[in-house]
N, C-alpha and C positions, 0 to 999 in steps of 0.2 A: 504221866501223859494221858493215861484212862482216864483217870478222874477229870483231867480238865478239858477234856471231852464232853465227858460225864456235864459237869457242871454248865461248858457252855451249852448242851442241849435243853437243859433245866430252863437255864434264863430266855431260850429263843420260847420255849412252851409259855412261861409266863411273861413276856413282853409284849407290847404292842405289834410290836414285827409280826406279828403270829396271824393277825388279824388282818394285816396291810398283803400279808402273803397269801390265806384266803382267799382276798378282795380279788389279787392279781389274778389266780385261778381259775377266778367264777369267771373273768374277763377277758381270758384268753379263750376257755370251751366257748362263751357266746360269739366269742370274734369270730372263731374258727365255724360255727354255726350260720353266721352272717353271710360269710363268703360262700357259703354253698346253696345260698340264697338265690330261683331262678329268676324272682321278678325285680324287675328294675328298681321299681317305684320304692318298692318294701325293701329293699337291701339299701341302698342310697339312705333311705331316712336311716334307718338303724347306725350304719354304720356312720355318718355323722354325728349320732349322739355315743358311738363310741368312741370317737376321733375327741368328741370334748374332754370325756372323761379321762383320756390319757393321758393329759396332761397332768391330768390332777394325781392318779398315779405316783407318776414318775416323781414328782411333788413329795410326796408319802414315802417314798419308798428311798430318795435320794436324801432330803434334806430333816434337818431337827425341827420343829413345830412344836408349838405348843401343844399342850394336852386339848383345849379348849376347840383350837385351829383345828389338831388334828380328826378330834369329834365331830366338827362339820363338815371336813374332808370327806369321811368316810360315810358319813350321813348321803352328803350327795352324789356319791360313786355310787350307793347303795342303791337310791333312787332311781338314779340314770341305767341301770343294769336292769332293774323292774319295769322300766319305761321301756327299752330296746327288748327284755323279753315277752312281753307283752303285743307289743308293735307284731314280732315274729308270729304267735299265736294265733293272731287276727286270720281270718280267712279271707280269702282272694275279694 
């Protein structure tokens, strides 16, 4: 029972899961950042480019993909994270 534990820990460090499970992280601290956003204008944009990106997500995290697919899944999650933390940055 240890070991295969053991083992399924192994495979979750070296899969792709590992990476999709990151992504998800980074995307919950910015959402949760978002919402404590006071101005209208700047939380509204943000938070529609993180409403895109959820799907794509759920996408990753639910379904099998290519390797190819999956790379530009995570390409654009990647991007859209940089765009919304950026957006945030901005000054009034």
């Amino acid at each position: 029972m240890i070991i295969v534990g053991f083992l399924d820990a192994i495979r979750f460090l070296l899969s792709p899961r590992r990476k999709i499970y990151r992504l998800r992280k980074k995307y919950d601290r910015l959402r949760e950042k978002a919402d404590k956003i006071r101005q209208r204008e700047k939380r509204l944009s943000v938070l529609s480019i993180m409403d895109h990106l959820e799907s794509t997500l759920v996408i990753l995290e639910e379904q099998n993909v290519s390797r190819f697919e999956r790379h530009r899944m995570v390409g654009y999650v990647k991007s859209g994270l940089a765009k919304a933390k950026t957006i945030m940055k901005q000054p009034v």
